[in-house]
N, C-alpha and C positions, 0 to 999 in steps of 0.2 A: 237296845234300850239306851245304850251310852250314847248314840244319835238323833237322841231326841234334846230339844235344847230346851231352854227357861227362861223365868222373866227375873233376870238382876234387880230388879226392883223388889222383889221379895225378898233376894239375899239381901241387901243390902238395909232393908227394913230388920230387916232379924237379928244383921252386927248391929246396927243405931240401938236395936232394943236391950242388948247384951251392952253397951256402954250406960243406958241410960240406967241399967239395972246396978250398975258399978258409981249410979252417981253421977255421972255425967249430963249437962243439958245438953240435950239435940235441936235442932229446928229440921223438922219432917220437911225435905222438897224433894221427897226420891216417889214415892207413891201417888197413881192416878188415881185418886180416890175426894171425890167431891168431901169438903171438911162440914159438909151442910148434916143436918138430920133430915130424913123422909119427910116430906110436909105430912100434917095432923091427919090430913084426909084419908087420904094412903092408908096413914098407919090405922085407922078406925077400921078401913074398906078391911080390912085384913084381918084385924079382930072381929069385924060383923062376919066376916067370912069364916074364921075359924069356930066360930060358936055358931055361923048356919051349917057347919055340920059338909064344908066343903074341905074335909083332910082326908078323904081316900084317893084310892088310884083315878086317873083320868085316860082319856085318848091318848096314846102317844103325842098324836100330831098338836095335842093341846086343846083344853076346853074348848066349846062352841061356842059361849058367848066371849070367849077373849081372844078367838082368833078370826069373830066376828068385829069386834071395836078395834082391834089391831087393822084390817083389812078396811075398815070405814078411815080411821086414823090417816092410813098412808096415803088413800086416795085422797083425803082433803087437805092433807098435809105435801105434798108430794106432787097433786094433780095426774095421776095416771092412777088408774079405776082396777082396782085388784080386788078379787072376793077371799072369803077365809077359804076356796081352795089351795088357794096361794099361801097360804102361811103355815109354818112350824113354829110352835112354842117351844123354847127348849131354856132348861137351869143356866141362864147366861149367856151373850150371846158367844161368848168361844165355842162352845160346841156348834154353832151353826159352821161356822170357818173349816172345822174338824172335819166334818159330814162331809162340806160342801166339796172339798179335796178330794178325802174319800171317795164320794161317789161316783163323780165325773174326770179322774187324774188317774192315767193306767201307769205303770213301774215304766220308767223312758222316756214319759210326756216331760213336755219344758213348761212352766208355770214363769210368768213376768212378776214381780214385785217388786216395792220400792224400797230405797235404802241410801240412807235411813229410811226405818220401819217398824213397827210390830214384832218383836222378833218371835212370834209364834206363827207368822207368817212360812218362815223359813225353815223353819222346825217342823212342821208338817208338812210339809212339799217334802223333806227329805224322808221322814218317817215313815211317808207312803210309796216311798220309790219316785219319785220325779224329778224331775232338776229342776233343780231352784237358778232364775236367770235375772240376777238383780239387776234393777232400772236405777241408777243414778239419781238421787235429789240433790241440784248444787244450787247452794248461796246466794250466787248471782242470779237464778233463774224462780228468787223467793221461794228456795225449796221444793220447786215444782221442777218439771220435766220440759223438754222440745216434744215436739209428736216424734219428728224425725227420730230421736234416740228413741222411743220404742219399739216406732217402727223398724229398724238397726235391728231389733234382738228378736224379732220373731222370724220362726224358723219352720219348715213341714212340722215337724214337734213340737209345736207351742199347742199348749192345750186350753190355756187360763191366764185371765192377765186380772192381777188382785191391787187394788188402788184405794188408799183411804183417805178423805178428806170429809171435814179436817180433822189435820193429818196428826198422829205422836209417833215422833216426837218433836215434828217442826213446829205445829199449828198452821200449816204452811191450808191453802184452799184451791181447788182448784175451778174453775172459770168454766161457762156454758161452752165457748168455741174449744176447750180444752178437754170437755168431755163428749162432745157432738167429734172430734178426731176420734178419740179411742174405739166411741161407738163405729164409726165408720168402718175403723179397723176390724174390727173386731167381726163386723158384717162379712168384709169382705173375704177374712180368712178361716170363718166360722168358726169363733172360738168361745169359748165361755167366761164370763165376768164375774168376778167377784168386787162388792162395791163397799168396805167396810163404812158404813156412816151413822156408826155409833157416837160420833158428837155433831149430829146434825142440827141440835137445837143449841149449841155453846158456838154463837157466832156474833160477830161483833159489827164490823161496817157491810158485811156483804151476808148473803144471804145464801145459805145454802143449795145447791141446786145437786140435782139426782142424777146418773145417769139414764133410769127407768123412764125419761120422760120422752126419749127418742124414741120415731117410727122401729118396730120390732126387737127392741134391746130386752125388753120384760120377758120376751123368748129365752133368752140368753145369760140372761144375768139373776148371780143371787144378791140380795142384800141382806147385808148383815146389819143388824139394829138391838135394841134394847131399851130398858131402861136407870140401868146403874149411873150413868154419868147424868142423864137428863134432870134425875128425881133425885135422885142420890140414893138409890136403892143398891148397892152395892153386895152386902149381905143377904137378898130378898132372891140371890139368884133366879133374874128372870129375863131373858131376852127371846129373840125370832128373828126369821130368815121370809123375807119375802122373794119367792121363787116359777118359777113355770109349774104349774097344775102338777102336770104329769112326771115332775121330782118328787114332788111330795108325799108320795106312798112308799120310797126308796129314802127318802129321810125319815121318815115317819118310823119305818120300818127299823134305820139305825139307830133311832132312840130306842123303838123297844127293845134290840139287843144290849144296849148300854145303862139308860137311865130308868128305863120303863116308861116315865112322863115328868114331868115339871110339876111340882106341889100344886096344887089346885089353890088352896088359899091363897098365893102370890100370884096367881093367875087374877083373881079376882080383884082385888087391889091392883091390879096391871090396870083394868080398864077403868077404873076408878081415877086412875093416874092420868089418862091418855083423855079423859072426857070431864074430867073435876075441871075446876080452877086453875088457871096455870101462871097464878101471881107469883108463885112461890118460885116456878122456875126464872121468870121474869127478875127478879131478884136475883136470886144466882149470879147469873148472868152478868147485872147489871153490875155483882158487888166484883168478880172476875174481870171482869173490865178494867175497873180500879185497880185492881193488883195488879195486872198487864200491864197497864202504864207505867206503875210505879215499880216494878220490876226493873222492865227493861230501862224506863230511866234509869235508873240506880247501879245496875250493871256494865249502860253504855259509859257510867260516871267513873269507871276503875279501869285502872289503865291496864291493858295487857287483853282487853275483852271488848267485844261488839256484840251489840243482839238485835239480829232484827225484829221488827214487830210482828207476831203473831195474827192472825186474822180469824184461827174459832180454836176451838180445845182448850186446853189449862194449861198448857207448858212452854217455855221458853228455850233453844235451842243455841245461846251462845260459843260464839267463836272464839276461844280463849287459846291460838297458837301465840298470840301477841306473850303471854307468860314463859313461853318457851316450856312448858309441858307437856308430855300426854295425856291425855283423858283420864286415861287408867289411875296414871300418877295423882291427877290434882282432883280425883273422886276419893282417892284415899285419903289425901292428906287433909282436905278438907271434910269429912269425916273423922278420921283419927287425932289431927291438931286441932280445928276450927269446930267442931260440933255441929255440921252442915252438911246434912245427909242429901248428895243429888248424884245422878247416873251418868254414867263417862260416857260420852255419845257413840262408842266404838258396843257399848249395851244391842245398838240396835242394826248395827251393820258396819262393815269397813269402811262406809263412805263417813261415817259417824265422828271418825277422829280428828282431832284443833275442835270439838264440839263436848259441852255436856248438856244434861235436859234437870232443865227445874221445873217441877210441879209448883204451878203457885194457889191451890187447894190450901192454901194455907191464912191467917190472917197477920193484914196489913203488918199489924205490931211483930210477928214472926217472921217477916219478911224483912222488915226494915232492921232486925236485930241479925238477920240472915246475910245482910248485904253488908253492912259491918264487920263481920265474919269474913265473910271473904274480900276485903279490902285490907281487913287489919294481917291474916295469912298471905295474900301477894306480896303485902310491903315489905314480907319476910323472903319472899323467894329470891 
């Protein structure tokens, strides 16, 4: 159990909350958590659904009609035609990632991931016996990979190659000839894909694209999705795996040994989300944008720090060796002197350090008070 790991963002949420208890102001930039409320609809679909009397047990694999809208969703979303055989619902989507290990990773198999990364990535690869064989994301290469260094690290034992874009904690994206390689890869040395693209609707100049779209990948590949970052349903735990037919009674199966099913009322409200209106996300988005710019302006403006610009997700990934600190160091002190709670980028992997990650889930005015903070503690260093 002591090799199981965690997300620093929750610790570190939990000291911010223990200073602000003692009186201290904070400005929240360490948590990915949209700062939006649920849009109305949602929240209604949910309430007509808890009063039509849908709060008992359901299918493991998840209600019919929401792993029916799900399955309609990804195909007109996506363009690659998957039915609700294809889909698990499950309380968020980390438990698909869990499963997804789980089912298909034996004790010895080598697992690719990025790093910087997810650090529940890595935490599971080890928890289930696998070797964790981290992929490099560098700087120069906009946080993205070579195919060549992939290809570099796979081996007879490679079982899984796990890729999230866009990405946290670069916001980094990755590009059609960029996943038209892995696919290839991946064909070639039959391996299984894990494709996290739980911020597939928070993008900005470019547009998301799937790995699912290639000839035979849908074979091969799980995707991870949801809707806590899209909707801002965070609290509503509710995400799914879009997967090959014949996983899906082997996942289906490990929720009933673990959760039983996913509350049916947040099911219902799922597809209410996924087929309602979608100004609300549209906005989001739009208002994200704004804070992006004026972020990274505002960060590139303090000397000892660079950031490059993000392209989907909510977080910014600057370079801050220019201060002559580590990570570690200038996540604390910035916290404990400055009142500016953000994660040391060594949070998400070794490649992480000269890096922290700022959630900008936050507003403009908290930001702009955030970025004064940390200009007025450099001038000290």
């Amino acid at each position: 159990m002591k090799g199981l790991g965690t997300e620093t963002a929750f610790e570190v949420l939990a000291r911010a909350k223990q200073l602000e208890a003692q009186g201290r102001e904070i400005v929240h930039l360490e948590i990915g958590e949209p700062d939006f409320d649920t849009p109305q609809n949602i929240v209604e679909a949910g309430a007509k659904a808890l009063r039509g009397g849908w709060t008992h047990y359901g299918p493991s694999a998840g209600q019919a009609p929401a792993r029916e809208a799900i399955a309609a969703f990804f195909s007109r979303d996506r363009g690659v035609q998957v039915g609700p055989e294809h889909v698990v619902v499950t309380p968020g989507a980390k438990p698909i990632l869990f499963f997804a290990v789980l089912a298909v990773v034996d004790p010895g198999d080598e697992v690719i991931y990025p790093d910087p990364g997810f650090p529940i990535y890595e935490s599971v690869i080890s928890f289930f016996g696998g070797k964790p064989v981290p992929l490099p994301l560098r700087e120069d290469h906009a946080f993205t990979f070579d195919l060549a260094d992939l290809e570099a690290r796979i081996t007879p034992r490679t079982r899984m190659i796990i890729f999230n874009s866009p990405h946290n904690p670069c916001g980094s994206m990755l590009g059609k000839d960029t996943l038209r390689g892995i696919a290839e890869l991946a064909e070639r040395h039959d391996l299984w894909v894990l494709a996290d693209e739980i911020y597939s609707k928070i993008t900005y100049e470019e547009k998301h694209e799937s790995i699912t779209q290639f000839p035979g990948l849908l074979d091969r590949t799980i995707v991870v999705d949801g809707y806590s970052k899209t909707y801002a349903m965070t609290g509503w735990r509710l995400g799914y795996g879009i997967m090959p037919a014949d996983l899906v009674p082997h996942v289906a199966r490990l929720m009933t040994n673990s959760n039983s099913c996913t509350a049916s009322f947040t099911q219902i409200a799922g597809i209410e989300a996924l087929n309602g209106p979608q100004d609300d996300v549209a906005a989001m988005v739009a208002e994200f944008r704004r804070r992006r710019d004026r972020i990274v302006d505002g960060l590139n403006a303090i000397d000892g720090i660079s950031c490059v610009k993000p392209k989907g997700a909510f977080y910014v990934f600057p370079n801050i060796r220019g201060t002559g600190l580590k990570s570690a160091q200038l996540q604390t002190r910035l916290l404990e002197e400055a009142g500016v709670a953000a994660l040391a980028g060594t949070s998400f992997g070794p490649q992480g350090e000269g890096y922290l990650r700022f959630s900008y889930a936050n507003s403009l005015e908290n930001i702009e008070r955030a970025l004064e903070k940390i200009e007025g503690l450099l001038a000290k260093v």
